[in-house]
C-alpha positions in Angstrom: 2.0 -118.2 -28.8 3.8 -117.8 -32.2 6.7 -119.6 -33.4 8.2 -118.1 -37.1 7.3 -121.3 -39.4 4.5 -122.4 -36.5 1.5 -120.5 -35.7 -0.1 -121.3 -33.2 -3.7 -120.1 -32.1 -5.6 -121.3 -28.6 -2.9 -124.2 -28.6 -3.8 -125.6 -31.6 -0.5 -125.6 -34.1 -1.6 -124.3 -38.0 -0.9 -128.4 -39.4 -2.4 -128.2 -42.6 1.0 -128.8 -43.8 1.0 -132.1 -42.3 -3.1 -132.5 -43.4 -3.6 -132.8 -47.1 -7.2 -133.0 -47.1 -7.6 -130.1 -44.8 -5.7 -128.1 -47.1 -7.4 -129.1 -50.0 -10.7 -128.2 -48.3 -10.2 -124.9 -47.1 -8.4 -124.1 -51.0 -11.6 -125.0 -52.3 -13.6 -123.2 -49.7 -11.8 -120.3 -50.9 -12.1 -121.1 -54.6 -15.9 -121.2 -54.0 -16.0 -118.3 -51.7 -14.7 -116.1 -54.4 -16.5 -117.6 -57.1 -20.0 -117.6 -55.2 -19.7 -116.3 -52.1 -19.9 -117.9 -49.1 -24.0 -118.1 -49.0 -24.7 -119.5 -52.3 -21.3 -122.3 -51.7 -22.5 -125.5 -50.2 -20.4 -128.0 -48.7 -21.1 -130.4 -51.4 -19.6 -127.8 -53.8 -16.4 -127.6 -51.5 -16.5 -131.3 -51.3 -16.3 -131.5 -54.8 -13.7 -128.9 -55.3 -11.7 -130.7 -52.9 -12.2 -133.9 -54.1 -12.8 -135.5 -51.1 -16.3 -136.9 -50.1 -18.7 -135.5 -48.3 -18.6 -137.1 -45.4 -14.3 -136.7 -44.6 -15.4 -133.2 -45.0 -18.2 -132.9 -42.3 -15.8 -135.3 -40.0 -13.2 -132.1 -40.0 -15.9 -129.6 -40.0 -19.5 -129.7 -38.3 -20.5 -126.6 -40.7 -20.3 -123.9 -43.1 -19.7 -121.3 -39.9 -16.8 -123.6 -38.8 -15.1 -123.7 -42.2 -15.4 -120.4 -43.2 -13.5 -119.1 -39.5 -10.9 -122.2 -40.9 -10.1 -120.2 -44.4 -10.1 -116.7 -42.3 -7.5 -117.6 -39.7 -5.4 -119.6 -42.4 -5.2 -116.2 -44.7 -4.2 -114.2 -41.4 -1.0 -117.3 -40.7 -0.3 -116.8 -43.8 0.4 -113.7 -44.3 2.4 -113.4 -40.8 4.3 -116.5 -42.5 5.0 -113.9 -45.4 5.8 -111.1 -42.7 8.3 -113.2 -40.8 10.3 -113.2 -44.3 9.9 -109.8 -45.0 11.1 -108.3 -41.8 13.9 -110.8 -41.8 15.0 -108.9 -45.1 14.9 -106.0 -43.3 17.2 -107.5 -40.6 19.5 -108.3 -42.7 19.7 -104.8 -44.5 20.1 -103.2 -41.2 17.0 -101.8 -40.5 16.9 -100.7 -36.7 13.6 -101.2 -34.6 12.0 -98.5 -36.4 12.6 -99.6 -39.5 10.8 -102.8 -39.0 7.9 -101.5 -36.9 7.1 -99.4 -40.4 7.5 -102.3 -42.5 5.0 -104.1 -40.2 2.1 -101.6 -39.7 2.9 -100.9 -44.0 2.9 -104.9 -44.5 -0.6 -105.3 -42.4 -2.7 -102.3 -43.5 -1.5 -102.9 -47.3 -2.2 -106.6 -47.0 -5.9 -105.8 -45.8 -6.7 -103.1 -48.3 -5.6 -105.5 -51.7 -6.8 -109.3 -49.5 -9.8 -109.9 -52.4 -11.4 -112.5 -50.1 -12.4 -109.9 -48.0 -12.8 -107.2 -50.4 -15.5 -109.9 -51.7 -17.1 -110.2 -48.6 -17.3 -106.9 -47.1 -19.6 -105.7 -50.5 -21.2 -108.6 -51.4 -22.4 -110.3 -47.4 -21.1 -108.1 -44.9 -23.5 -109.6 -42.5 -21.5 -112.7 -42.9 -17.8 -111.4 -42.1 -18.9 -108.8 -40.0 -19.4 -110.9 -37.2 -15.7 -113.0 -37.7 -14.2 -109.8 -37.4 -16.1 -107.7 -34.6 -17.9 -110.2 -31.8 -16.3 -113.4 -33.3 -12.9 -111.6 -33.9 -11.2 -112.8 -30.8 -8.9 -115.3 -32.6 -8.0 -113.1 -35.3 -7.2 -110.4 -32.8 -5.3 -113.0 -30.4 -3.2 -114.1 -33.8 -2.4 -110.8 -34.8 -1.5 -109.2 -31.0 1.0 -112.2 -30.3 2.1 -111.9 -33.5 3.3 -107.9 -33.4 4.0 -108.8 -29.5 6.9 -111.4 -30.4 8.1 -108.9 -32.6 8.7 -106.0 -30.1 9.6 -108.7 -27.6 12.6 -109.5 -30.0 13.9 -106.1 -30.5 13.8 -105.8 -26.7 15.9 -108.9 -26.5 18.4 -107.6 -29.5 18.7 -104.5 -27.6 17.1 -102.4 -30.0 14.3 -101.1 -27.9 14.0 -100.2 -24.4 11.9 -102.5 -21.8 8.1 -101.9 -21.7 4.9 -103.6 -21.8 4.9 -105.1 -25.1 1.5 -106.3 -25.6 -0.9 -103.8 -25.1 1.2 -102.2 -27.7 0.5 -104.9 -30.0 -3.1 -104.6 -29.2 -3.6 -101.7 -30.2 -2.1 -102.1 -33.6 -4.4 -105.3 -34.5 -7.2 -103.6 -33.3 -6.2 -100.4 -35.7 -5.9 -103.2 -38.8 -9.6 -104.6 -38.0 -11.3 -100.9 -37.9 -9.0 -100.6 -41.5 -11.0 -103.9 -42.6 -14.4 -102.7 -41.0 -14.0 -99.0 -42.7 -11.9 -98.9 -46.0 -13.2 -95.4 -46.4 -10.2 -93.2 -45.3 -8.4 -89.7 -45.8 -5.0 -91.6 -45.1 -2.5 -91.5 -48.2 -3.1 -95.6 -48.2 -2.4 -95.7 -52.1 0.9 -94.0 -51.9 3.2 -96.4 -50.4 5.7 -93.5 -49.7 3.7 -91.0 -48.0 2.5 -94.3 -46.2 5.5 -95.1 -45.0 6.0 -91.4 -43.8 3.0 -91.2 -42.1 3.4 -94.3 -40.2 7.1 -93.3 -39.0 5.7 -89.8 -37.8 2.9 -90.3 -36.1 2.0 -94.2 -35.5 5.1 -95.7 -34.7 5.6 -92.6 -31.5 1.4 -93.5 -30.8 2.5 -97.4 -30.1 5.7 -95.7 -27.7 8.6 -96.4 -29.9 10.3 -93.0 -29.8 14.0 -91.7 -29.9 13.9 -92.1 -25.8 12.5 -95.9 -26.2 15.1 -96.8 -28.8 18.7 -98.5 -28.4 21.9 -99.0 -29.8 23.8 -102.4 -29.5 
C-alpha cells in the first residue's frame, strides 16, 4: 500500500522521519557506501559517521546485509516522494492521463540512469547489488508496482482512464526499470530527454494499454 507522504512496504510505514538515529545511520551508510563501497565500510565506520554508538546501531540493524536493503528501499521512497510532487505539477498544468504516464516512465528510467549510489555499485561490486535487485528484489519491485498501481488507479477514479486491471500494468513497468538498472547498455535515445519523451508516448505508454480507446474525458 502507498499513501503520497507515507510509504509503506510489507506493512511497515517509511518512519525515519519520526527516528532520528535511523536517519542518521542510513545517511552515513550512504556517505560510506560512496566513499568506500559497501565491502570495505564497516559498521563501526557507519557508527561513527552517524555518531551514534555501536551498539544503538546493531540494536536497529543485525548486519551490513540488513542496512544496506535499509538505504536501497529508502532511495526508491524517496524518489516516489519526489514523483508524487512532480506529477501533481502536471495535474495542475492539465496534463491528461497520458501526460502523466510519460512523466512517470521519463521520471523512473531518468532517475535510475543518473542514481550514483547505484552507478557505484553496479561497476565497482555488482555481486553485491545484484542480488537486492534480481532474487532479493521483491520489495523494491512490490514498492515500485503499488506505486505506478495507485497512480493508474487514480486516473481511473478521475475518469481519465477506462477500467482495467491496473496492476499487472504496473508490473510490468517496474520490472522494465530493474532490467534498465541490471543493463544500462542501450540503443534507446535515454540522453535526449525529448526523443525520450517521444518514444515513451509512441510505443510504451500503448505496450502498458493506455491507448486512445482506454482513455476518457471528464
Amino acid at each position: 500500500m502507498v499513501k503520497r507522504g507515507l510509504l509503506v512496504v510489507g506493512g511497515q510505514p517509511d518512519d525515519d522521519g519520526r527516528d532520528a538515529s535511523r536517519g542518521a545511520i542510513l545517511d552515513g551508510a550512504i556517505a560510506a557506501f560512496l566513499d568506500v563501497g559497501v565491502r570495505r565500510t564497516s559498521m563501526g565506520d557507519v557508527a561513527r559517521r552517524a555518531r551514534i554508538s555501536p551498539a544503538t546501531l546493531y540494536r536497529k540493524f543485525a548486519g551490513k546485509s540488513g542496512l544496506v536493503e535499509a538505504v536501497w528501499l529508502r532511495e526508491a521512497r524517496r524518489f516516489l516522494a519526489d514523483m508524487d510532487d512532480t506529477l501533481e505539477e502536471v495535474r495542475r498544468a492539465g496534463g491528461d492521463a497520458e501526460d502523466q504516464v510519460v512523466t512517470l516512465a521519463f521520471a523512473v528510467v531518468d532517475a535510475i540512469r543518473r542514481n550514483r549510489l547505484l552507478a557505484r555499485l553496479m561497476q565497482t561490486e555488482p555481486e553485491l547489488i545484484l542480488p537486492l535487485m534480481t532474487t532479493q528484489a521483491g520489495p523494491v519491485l512490490a514498492l515500485g508496482r503499488d506505486y505506478v498501481t495507485g497512480v493508474l488507479r487514480r486516473l481511473q477514479d478521475e475518469g481519465l482512464l477506462a477500467d482495467f486491471d491496473a496492476e499487472p500494468v504496473a508490473e510490468v513497468l517496474a520490472r522494465l526499470s530493474l532490467s534498465l538498472a541490471l543493463t544500462p547498455e542501450t540503443v534507446l535515445p535515454l540522453d535526449d530527454d525529448e526523443k525520450s519523451r517521444a518514444l515513451f508516448r509512441a510505443h510504451i505508454v500503448p505496450a502498458l494499454g493506455i491507448t486512445k480507446e482506454t482513455r476518457r474525458t471528464r
